[in-house]
N, C-alpha and C positions, 0 to 999 in steps of 0.2 A: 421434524426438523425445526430447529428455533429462526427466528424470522432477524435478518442482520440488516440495517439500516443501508441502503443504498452509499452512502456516503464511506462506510467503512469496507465494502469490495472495491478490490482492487482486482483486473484483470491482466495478466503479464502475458506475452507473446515475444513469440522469435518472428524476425524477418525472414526466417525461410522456414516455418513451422509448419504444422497440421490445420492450423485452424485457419480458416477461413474466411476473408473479411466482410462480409456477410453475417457470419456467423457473432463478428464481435461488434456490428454493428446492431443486431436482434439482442444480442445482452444488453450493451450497455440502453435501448432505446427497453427493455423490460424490467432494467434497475438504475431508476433515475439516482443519480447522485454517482454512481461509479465511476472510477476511472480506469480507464485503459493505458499503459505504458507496452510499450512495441520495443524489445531490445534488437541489436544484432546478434542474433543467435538460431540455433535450431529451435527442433521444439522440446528438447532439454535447457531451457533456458539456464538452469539452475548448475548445469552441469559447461555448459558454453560460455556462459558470462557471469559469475558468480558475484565478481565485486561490482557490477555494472546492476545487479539483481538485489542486493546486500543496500544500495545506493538509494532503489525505488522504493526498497522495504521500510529504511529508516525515514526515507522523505514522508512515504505515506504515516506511519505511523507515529510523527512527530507532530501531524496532522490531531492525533486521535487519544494523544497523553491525557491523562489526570494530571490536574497540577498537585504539586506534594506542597501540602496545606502542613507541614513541620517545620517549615524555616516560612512563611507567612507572616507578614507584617501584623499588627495586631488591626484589625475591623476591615482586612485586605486579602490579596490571593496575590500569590506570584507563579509566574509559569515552571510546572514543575520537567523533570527529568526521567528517560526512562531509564531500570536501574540496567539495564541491557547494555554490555560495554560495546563502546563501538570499534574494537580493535577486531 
């Protein structure tokens, strides 16, 4: 298994789920940099809260973009876009 930078896990939970807060306290304290988001949902998060899940997905990974060095000012960077429509 390839080894993922602390910073780019992301943990999701439902407020009436399986996991146990214990349980996501031992993650997050054996993967520094992660973050935990708690929705209201089961523990089909994905299925209970979809746009509320859709919402922590984009947040995180707007965290974690490439800038698109194609429209870049010339000796500069600008922040790029993911090409992932957000509809």
């Amino acid at each position: 298994m390839a080894h993922v930078p602390g910073d780019w896990q992301l943990l999701v939970t439902g407020t009436r789920g399986i996991v146990e807060r214990d349980e996501v306290v031992e993650f997050l304290r054996r993967t520094p940099g992660a973050r935990h988001e708690e929705l209201v949902a089961g523990h089909n998060v994905e299925r209970d809260a979809p746009d509320a899940l859709a919402r922590v997905l984009r947040e995180h990974l707007d965290g974690h973009r490439e800038p698109d060095r194609r429209d870049a000012p010339p000796g500069g960077s600008r922040t790029g876009r993911w090409a992932l429509s957000s509809k």
